[in-house]
N, C-alpha and C positions, 0 to 999 in steps of 0.2 A: 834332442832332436825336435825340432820345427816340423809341425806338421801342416803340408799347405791344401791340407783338403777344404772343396770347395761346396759351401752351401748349395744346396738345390734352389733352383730358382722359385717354386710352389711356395716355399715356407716364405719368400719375402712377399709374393705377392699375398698369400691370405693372412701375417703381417700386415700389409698397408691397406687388406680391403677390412681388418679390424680396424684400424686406428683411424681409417675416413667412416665406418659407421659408428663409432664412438665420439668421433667429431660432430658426426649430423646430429646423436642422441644430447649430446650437450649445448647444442645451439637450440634443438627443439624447447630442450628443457628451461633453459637459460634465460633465451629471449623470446622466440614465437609463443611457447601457450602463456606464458606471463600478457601477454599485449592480450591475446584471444580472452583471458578469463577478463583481464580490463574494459575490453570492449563488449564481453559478455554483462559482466557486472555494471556497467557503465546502462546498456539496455533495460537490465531488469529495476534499474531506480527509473527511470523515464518511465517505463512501461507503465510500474506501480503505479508510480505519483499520477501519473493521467487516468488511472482509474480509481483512484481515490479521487480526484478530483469530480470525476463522471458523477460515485458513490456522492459526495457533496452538494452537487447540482440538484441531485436526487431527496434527500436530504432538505432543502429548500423548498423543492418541489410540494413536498409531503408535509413542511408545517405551510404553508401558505395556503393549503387547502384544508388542513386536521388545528392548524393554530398550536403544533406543537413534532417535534421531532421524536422519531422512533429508534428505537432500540433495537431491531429485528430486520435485515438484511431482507427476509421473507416479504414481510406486511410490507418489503419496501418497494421491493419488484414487482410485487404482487398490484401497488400498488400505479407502478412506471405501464405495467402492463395492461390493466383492465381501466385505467381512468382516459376517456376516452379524449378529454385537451392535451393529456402528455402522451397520448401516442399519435396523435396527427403530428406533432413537431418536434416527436424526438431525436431524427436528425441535427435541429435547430440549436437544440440544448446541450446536447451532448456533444464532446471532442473527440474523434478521431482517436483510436488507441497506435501507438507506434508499431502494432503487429498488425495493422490494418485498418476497416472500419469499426463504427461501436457494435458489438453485439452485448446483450443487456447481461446474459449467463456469465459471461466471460470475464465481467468486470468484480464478482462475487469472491475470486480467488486471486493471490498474489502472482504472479508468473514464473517467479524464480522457486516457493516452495511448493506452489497449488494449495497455500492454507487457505481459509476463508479471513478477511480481513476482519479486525474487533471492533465493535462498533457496542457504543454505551452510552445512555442517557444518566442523565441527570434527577436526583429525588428528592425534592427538599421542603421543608416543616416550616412554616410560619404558626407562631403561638401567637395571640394578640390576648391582654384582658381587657374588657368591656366593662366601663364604669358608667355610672348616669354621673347628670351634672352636678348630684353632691357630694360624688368620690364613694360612692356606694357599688361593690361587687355586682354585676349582673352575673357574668359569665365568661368561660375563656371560647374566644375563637379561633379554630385551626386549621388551618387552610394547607393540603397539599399539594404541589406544583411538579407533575411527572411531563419532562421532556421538553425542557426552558432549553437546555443546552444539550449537545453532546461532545464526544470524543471520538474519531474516526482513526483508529490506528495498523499499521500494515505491519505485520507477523515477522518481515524478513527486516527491520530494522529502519527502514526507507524512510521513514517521519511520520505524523501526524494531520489531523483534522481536527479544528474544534479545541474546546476546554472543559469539564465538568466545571469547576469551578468557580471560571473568570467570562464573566461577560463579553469584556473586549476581543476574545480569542475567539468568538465563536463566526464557527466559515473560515477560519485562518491557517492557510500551511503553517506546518512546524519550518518547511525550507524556505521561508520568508517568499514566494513568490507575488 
């Protein structure tokens, strides 16, 4: 015997109002926050890179006045802040951050972790010996050179600043700009 009993209507619609919000959860999933995180992540390399580059500027700044680049994020602000030629024209110098205008604090941490970016100089030993004109030992000369170069690197992956190393890299994005 065939039974012709008839579904309730209830169960087909809260059926179909599952399977249209398991439709939306799978297009969220799928496609919108994939493009969001893109365009989020897309932001925090921009943002970085212009505040590395700020920190660079900065950088410049502090050997052209000291004749040698620092190591310390601190002594660097410290030094944007109280010299009194880099704060009439820090507008001038510094680029616009992509979350708005420069502020000097802001440029100290990455955006996407809020780490502080690494920042390292350079230390290196020249040995020389010292002979008179008849090839006779005087003495050895040692000369150390702290902060010829550095390296300006960001926490979240974004690139580079600078080279310990190599000369030619020094003030040079790792993203070739």
């Amino acid at each position: 015997m065939i039974s012709t009993r008839k579904e309730p209507t209830y169960i087909h619609v809260i059926l179909l109002l599952i399977a249209a919000g398991l439709i939306y959860l799978l297009i969220q999933v799928a496609i919108v926050e994939p493009s969001n995180i893109m365009e989020l992540e897309k932001y925090y390399k921009a943002e970085s890179r212009q505040r590395m580059i700020n920190i660079k500027e900065a950088e410049v700044l502090y050997k052209n006045k000291f004749g040698k680049f620092t190591g310390s994020l601190d002594s660097l602000f410290n030094f944007i802040n109280n010299d009194p030629s880099v704060r009439e024209k820090k507008d001038s110098i510094f680029v616009n951050l992509k979350s708005g205008s420069f502020v000097l604090d802001s440029i100290r941490f990455s955006p996407k972790s809020h780490s502080q970016y690494l920042l390292q100089i350079d230390t290196s030993t020249s040995i020389d010996t010292v002979v008179n004109q008849r090839g006779k030992f005087l003495r050895v000369d040692t000369t150390v050179v702290i902060g010829a170069r550095y390296l300006l690197e960001c926490p979240d992956g974004y690139g580079s600043i600078g080279d310990l190393k190599n000369d030619l890299k020094i003030n040079v994005p790792s993203w070739g700009q």
